[in-house]
C-alpha positions in Angstrom: 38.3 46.0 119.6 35.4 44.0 118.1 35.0 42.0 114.9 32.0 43.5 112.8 30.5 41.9 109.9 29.5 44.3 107.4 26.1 43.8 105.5 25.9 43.5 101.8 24.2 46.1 99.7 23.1 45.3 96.2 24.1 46.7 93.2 20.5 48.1 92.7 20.8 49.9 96.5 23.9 52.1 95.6 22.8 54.9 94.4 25.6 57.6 93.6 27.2 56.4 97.5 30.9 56.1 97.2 33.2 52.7 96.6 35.7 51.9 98.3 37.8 49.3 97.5 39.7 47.4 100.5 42.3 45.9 98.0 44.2 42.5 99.5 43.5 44.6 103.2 43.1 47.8 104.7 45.3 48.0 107.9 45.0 50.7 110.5 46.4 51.0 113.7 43.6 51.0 116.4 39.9 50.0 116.0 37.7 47.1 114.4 38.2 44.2 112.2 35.8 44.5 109.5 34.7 41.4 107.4 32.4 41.0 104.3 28.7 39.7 104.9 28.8 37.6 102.0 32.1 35.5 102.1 33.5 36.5 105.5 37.0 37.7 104.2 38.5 40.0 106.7 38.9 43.5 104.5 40.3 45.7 107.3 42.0 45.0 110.6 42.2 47.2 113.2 40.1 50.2 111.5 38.1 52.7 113.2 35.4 52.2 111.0 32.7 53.8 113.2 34.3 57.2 112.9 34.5 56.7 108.9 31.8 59.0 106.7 28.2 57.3 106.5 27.1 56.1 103.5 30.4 54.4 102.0 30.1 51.3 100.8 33.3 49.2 100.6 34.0 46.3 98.1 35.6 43.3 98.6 38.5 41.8 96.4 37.1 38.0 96.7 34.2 38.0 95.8 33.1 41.4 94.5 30.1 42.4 97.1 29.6 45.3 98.2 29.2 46.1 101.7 27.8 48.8 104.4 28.2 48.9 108.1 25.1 48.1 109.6 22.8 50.6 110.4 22.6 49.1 114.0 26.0 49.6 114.9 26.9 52.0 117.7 
């Protein structure tokens, strides 16, 4: 599929949403590699992450931001 960067959200913006935490990498089996907007580590690989629940926001294990898809993504 594609290669989608997420955008960061800061610590301020979270707001009760849900954390998820990638760990070393989330693997799936058909869908998107994901990477972090702030350091560009790929978190997941090959994730359907347009059919996950809105409003998650997923951590990354480098370098501790927090990220969102963007709201632009189809």
């Amino acid at each position: 599929m594609a290669m989608l960067v997420l955008s960061v959200v800061d610590e301020a913006d979270v707001n009760g949403r849900d954390i998820v935490s990638t760990g070393i990498s989330m693997l799936g089996l058909e869908g998107d590699d994901v990477v972090c907007g702030r350091c560009g580590r790929e978190m997941m690989s090959q994730v359907p992450i347009r059919t996950m629940p809105v409003g998650l926001l997923y951590r990354c294990e480098v370098c501790g931001a927090l990220n969102e898809v963007p709201a632009d993504v189809p």
